[in-house]
C-alpha positions in Angstrom: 0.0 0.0 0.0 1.2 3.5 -0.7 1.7 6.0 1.9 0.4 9.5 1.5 1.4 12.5 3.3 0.1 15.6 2.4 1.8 18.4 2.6 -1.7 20.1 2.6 -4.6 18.0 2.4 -8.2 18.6 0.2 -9.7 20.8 2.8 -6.5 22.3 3.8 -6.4 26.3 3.1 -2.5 27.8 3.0 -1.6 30.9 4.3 -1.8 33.8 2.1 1.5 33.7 0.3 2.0 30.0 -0.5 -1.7 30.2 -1.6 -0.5 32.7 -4.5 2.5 30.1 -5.2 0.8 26.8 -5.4 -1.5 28.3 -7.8 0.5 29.8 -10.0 2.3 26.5 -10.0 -0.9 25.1 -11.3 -1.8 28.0 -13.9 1.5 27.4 -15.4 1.3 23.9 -16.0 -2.2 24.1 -18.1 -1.5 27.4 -19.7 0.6 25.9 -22.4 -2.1 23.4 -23.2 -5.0 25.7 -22.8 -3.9 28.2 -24.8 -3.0 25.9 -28.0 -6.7 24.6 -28.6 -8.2 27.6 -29.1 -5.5 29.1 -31.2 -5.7 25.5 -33.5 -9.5 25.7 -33.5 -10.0 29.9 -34.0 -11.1 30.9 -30.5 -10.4 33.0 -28.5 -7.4 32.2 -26.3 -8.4 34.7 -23.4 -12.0 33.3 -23.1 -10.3 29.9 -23.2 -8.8 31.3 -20.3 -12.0 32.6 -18.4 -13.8 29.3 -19.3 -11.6 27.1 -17.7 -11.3 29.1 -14.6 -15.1 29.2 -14.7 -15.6 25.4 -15.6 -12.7 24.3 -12.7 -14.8 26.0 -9.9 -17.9 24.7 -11.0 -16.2 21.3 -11.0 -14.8 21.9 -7.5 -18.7 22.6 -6.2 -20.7 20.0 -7.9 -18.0 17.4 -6.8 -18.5 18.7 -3.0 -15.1 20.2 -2.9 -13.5 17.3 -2.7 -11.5 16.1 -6.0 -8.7 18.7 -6.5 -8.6 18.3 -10.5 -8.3 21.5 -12.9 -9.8 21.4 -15.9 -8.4 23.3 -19.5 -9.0 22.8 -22.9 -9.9 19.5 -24.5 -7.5 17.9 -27.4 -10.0 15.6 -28.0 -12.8 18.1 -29.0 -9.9 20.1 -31.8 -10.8 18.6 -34.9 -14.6 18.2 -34.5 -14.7 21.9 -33.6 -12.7 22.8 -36.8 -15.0 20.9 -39.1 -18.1 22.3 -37.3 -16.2 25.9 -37.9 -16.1 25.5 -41.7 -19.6 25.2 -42.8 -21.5 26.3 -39.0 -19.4 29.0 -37.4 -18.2 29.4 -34.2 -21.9 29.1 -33.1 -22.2 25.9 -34.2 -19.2 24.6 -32.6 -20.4 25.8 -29.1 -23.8 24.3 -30.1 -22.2 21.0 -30.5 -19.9 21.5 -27.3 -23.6 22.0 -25.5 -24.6 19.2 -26.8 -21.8 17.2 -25.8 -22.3 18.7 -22.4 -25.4 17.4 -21.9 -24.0 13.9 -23.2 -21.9 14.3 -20.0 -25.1 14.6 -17.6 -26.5 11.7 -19.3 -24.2 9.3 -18.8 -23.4 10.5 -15.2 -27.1 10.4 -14.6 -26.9 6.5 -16.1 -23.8 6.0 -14.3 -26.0 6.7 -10.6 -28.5 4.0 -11.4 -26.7 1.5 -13.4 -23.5 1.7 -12.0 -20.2 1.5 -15.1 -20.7 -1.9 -16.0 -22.8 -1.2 -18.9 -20.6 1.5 -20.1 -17.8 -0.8 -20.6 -19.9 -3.0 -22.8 -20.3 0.4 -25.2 -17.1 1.6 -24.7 -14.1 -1.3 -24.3 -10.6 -0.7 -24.3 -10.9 -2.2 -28.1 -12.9 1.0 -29.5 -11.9 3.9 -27.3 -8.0 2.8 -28.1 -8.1 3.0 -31.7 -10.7 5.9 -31.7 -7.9 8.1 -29.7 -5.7 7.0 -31.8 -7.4 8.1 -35.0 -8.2 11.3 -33.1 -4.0 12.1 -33.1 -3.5 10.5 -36.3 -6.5 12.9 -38.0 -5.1 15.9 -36.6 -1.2 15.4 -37.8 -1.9 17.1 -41.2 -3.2 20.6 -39.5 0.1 20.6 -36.9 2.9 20.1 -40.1 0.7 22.6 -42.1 1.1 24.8 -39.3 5.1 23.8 -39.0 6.0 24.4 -42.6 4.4 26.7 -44.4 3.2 30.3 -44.7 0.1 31.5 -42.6 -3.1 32.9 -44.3 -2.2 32.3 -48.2 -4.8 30.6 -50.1 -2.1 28.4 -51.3 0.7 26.2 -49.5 3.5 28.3 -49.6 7.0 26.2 -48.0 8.8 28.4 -46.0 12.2 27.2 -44.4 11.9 30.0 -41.8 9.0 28.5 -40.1 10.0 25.1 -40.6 13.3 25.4 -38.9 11.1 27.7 -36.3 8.8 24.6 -35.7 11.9 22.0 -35.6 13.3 24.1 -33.0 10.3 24.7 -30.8 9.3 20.7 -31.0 13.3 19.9 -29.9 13.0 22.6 -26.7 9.8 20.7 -26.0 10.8 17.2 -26.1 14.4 18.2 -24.2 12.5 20.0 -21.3 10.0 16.7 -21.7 12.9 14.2 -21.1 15.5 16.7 -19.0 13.4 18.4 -16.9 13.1 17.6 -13.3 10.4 18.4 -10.5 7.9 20.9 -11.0 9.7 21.8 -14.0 8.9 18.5 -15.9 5.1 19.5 -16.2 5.8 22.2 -18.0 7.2 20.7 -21.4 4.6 22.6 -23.6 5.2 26.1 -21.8 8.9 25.5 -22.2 8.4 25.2 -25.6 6.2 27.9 -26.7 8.1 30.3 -24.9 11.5 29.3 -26.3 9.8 28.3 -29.6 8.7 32.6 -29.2 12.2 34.1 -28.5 13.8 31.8 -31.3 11.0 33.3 -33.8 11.9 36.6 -32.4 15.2 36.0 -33.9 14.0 35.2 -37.2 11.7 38.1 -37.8 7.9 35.8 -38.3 6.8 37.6 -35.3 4.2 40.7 -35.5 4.8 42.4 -32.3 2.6 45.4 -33.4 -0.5 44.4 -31.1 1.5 43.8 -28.0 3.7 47.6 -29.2 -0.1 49.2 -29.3 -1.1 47.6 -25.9 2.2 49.0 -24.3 1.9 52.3 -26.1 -2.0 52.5 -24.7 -0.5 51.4 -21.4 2.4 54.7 -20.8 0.3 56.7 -22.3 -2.6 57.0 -20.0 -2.9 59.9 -18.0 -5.9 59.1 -15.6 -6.6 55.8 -13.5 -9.4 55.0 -15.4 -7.1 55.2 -18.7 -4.7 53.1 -17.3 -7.1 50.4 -16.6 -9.2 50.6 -19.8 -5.7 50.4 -21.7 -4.5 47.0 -18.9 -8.2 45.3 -19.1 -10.4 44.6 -22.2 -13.4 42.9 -22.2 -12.9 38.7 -24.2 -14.2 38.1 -27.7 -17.5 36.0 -25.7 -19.8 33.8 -27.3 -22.7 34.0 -25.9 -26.0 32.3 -26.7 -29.1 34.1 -27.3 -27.0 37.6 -27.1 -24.7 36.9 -29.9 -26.7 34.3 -31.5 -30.1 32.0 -31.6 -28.7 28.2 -31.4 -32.1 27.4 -32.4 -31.4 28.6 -35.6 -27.9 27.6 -35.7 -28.3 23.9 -35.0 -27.6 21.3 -37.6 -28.3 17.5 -37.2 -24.4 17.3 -38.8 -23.4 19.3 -35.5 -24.2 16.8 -33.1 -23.2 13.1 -35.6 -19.4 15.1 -35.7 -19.8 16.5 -31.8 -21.6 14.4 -29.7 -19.8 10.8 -30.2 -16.5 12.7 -29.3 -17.9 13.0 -25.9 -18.1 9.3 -25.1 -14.1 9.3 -25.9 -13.4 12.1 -23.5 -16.0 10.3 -20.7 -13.4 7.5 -20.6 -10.2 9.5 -20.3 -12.1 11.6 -18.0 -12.2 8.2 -15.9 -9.0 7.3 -16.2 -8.0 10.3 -15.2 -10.0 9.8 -12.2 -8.1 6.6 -11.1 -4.5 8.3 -11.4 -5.7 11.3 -9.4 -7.3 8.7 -6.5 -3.9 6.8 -7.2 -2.1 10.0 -6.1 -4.3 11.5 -3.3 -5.0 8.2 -1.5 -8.4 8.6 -2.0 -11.4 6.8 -4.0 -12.8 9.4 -5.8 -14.8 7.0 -8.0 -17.0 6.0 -5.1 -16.9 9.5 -3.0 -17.8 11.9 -4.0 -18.3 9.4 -7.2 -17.8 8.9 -10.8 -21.3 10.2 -11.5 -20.5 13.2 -9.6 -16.7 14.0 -11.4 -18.6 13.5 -14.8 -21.3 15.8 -14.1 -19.0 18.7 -13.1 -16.8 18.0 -16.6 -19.7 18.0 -18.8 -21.5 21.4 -17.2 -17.8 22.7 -17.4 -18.2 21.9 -20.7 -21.7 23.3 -20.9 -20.3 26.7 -19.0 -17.0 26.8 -21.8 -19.6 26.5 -24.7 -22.0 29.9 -23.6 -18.8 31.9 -23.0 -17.4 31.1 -26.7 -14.6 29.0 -24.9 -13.3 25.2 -26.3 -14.8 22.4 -24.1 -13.4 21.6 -20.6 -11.7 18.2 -19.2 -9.7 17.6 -16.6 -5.5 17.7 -17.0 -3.1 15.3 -16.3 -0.4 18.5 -15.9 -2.5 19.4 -12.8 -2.2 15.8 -11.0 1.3 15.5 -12.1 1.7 18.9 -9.9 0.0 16.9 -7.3 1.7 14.3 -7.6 5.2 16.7 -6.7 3.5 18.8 -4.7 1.9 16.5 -2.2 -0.3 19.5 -2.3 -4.0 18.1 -2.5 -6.0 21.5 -1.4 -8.9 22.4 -3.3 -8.4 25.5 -2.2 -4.9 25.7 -4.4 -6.7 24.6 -7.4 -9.8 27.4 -6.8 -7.1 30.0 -6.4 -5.6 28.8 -9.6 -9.1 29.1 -11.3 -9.5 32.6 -10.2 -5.8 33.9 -11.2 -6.6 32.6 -14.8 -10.6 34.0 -14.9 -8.4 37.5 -14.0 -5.7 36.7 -16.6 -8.0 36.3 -19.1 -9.3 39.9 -19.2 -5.6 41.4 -19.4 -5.1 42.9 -23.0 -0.9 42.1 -22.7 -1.8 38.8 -22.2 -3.9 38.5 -24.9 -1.7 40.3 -27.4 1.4 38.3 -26.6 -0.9 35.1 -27.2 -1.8 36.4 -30.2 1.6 37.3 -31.6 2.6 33.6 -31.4 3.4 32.6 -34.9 2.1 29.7 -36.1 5.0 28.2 -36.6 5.7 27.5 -32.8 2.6 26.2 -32.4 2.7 23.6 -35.4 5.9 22.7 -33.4 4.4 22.1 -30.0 1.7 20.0 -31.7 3.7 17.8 -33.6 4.8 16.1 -30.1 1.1 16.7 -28.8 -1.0 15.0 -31.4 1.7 12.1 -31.6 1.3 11.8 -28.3 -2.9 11.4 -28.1 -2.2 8.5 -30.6 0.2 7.2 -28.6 -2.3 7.6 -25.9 -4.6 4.8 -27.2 -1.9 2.7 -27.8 -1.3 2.6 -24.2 -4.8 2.2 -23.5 -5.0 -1.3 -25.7 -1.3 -1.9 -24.3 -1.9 -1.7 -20.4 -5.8 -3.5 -20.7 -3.5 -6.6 -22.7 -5.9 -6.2 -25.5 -4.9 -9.7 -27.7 -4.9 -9.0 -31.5 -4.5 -12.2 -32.0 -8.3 -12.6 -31.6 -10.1 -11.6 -34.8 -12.5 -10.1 -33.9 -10.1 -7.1 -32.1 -7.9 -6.9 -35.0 -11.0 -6.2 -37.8 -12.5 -3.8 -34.8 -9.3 -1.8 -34.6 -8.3 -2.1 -38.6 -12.0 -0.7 -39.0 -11.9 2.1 -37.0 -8.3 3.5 -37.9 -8.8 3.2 -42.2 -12.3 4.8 -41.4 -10.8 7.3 -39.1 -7.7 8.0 -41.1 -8.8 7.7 -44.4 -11.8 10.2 -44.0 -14.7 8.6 -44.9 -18.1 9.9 -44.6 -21.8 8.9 -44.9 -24.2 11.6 -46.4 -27.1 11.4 -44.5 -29.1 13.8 -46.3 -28.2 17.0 -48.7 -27.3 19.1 -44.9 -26.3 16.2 -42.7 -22.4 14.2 -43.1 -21.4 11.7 -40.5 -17.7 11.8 -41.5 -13.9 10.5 -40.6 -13.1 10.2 -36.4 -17.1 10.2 -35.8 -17.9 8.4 -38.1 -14.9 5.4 -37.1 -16.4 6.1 -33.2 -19.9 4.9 -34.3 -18.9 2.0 -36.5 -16.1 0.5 -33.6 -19.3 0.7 -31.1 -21.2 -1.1 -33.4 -19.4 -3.9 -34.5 -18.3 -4.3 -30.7 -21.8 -4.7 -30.0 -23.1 -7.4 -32.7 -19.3 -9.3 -32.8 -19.4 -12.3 -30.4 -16.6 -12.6 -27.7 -17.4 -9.0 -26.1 -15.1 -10.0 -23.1 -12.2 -10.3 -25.6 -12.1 -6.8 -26.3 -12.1 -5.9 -22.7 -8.8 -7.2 -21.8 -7.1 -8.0 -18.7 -7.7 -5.0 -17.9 -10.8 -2.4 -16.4 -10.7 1.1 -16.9 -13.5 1.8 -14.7 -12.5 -0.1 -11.7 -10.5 1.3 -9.0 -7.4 0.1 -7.1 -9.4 -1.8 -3.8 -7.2 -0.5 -1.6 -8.4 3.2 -1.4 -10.9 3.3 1.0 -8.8 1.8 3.4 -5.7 4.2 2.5 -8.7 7.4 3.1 -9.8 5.9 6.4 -5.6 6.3 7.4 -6.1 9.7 6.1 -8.4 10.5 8.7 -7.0 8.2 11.5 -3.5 10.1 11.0 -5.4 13.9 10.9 
């Protein structure tokens, strides 16, 4: 059994100026991440910001205050909100990432009267493995666009500029990745963008005139209320019913490209789950409960997609600063939420954010989308999924041409099921009508938790 000692535990509130530190510690490691999906997908970076702060403390109440788990923006959700972009808008990606939040309350609903068991027969090892998989795969096109060529020219234009930009942001990423000690090894993706930034700096691809006009704006005021009309702006919101009707916005496409995305992200969500009780000492999967952590991620979600902000999950960053930290106080992770609500609605922020050249980026998420592929890999790896058995090898073959390849079904002259959701539907499927379900569950059970839990919780309390 593993011994916990907190340096402060979930209920634990530090004093004033360690409470500043330990959140910053947190803000750092998901800014890097959080950040990066919305300037892949066309948000807004700074709303992204807000949303997550917003979605981590509505998290922290509907799980009781007691899972300390921040959530940023989702991977997962990148290329369905893209596609959604191109023919819906922005609208109809937060439309879908509604949707998808509701999807969330549904299955945590299902999950309080059924229990999991049924949604291992949906989702097995077998389908969500090669789904992730496709999801990394799908996206590897949009990061080496990014990486070697010109931004906005109708055509592809090579540049070696940005190509040696991107090289040299991916090799400061995977060095602080492999190099990197302590705190300092959770912040790979930070490390990256901002040496990724000063090398670009160097190379003349970066448009500092934004950040020169917020400065400018800055020494120039003469009045308090200048100064703090020229420090804070108000983010590029979203919002439904203000902004526009999602009556009138939704699309039956929206929800077949959207929606099946969510049952992925429900089952990292869980396994998430078991490394953070794995870390704390505590079974969060039966207190507060998985029903509980579910419903705070998808109204997160739900919260992200009526500010104009990507949708929300919970990061492993965050529980590997736990995991360091031995610091397990919701209290941290609130303070964290706040500092990046506030950070949100500063305009330097938001103008060195969007001074990033694309280049970096396309760097960064070269590693990142090989690593969500890599991701599922692990998943059929550590449940000992046997492709030996037929009927997991056509599953998985299935799902990754499908997924890869891009195919699509037209539904009707409006409506495309197409490429990663389309591969989702057809691996649940055929997992459901193939005999030998148990085969594609493995040795393995993602949504089972370590036994020993309770009892390390009830040393918790014996030793406070």
């Amino acid at each position: 059994m593993t011994k916990h000692n907190p340096a402060l535990d979930i209920h634990d509130v530090p004093k004033l100026h360690k409470w500043l530190t330990l959140s910053l510690q947190h803000l750092f490691a998901m800014f890097g991440a959080t950040v990066l999906v919305p300037f892949l997908t066309g948000l807004s970076p700074s709303v992204a910001l807000v949303s997550s702060g917003f979605g981590t403390l509505a998290y922290l109440l509907i799980t009781r205050g007691k899972i300390p788990a921040y959530l940023g923006s989702s991977f997962a959700f990148i290329y369905p909100i893209m596609e959604v972009s191109k023919t819906h808008g922005v609208e109809g990606a937060m439309v879908g990432s509604f949707l998808s939040g509701l999807v969330y309350g549904l299955i945590a609903l299902l999950i309080s009267i059924f229990g999991t068991n049924w949604l291992m027969k949906i989702l097995p090892p077998i389908v969500v493995g090669p789904v992730i998989i496709v999801i990394g795969l799908g996206l590897s096109s949009t990061a080496i666009d990014m990486a070697m060529y010109l931004p906005g020219q109708e055509e592809n234009i090579y540049s070696g500029t940005h190509f040696m930009v991107a090289l040299v942001t991916l090799a400061l990423t995977i060095i602080a990745s492999i190099f990197f000690k302590g705190f300092f090894s959770l912040l790979p993706i930070l490390f990256g963008i901002v040496g990724g930034y000063v090398f670009a700096l160097t190379q003349g691809i970066v448009d500092t005139t934004e950040i020169q006009a917020e400065w400018s704006a800055v020494t120039s005021s003469d009045s308090l209320g200048g100064f703090l009309s020229a420090v804070f702006h108000t983010p590029d919101f979203v919002v439904p019913f203000a902004d526009f009707s999602p009556f009138d916005v939704f699309s039956w496409e929206i929800v077949f490209l959207m929606v099946p995305f969510a049952l992925v992200t429900i089952t990292e969500h869980t396994g998430d789950q078991m490394v953070l009780s794995k870390v704390v000492g505590r079974n969060f999967l039966k207190n507060p409960g998985l029903d509980k952590s579910i419903l705070g991620d998808g109204v997160a979600t739900m919260i992200a997609s009526c500010l104009g902000g990507p949708p929300n999950t919970t990061y492993g960053e965050n529980i590997g600063v736990l995991a360091i930290t031995r610091v397990y106080s919701v209290f941290v992770i609130g303070g964290a939420a706040v500092i990046a609500i506030f950070f949100g609605f500063v305009s330097m922020i938001t103008a060195v954010i969007g001074s990033i050249p694309s280049a970096v980026m396309g760097g960064v998420s070269i590693l990142l989308f090989g690593i969500i592929a890599s991701s599922g890999l692990r998943m059929l790896i550590d449940n000992q999924i046997d492709f030996g058995e037929k009927r997991n090898l056509i599953i998985a073959s299935v799902i990754l041409v499908i997924g890869v390849g891009g195919a699509f079904v037209q539904v009707t002259d409006s409506i495309q099921i197409a490429g990663m959701a389309l591969a989702a539907i057809i691996g649940v499927l055929l997992n459901l009508i193939l005999p030998g379900k148990e085969k594609g569950i493995g040795n393995g059970n993602m949504f089972e938790a370590p036994e020993d839990m309770d009892k390390e919780k009830d040393n918790h309390h014996a030793a406070s």
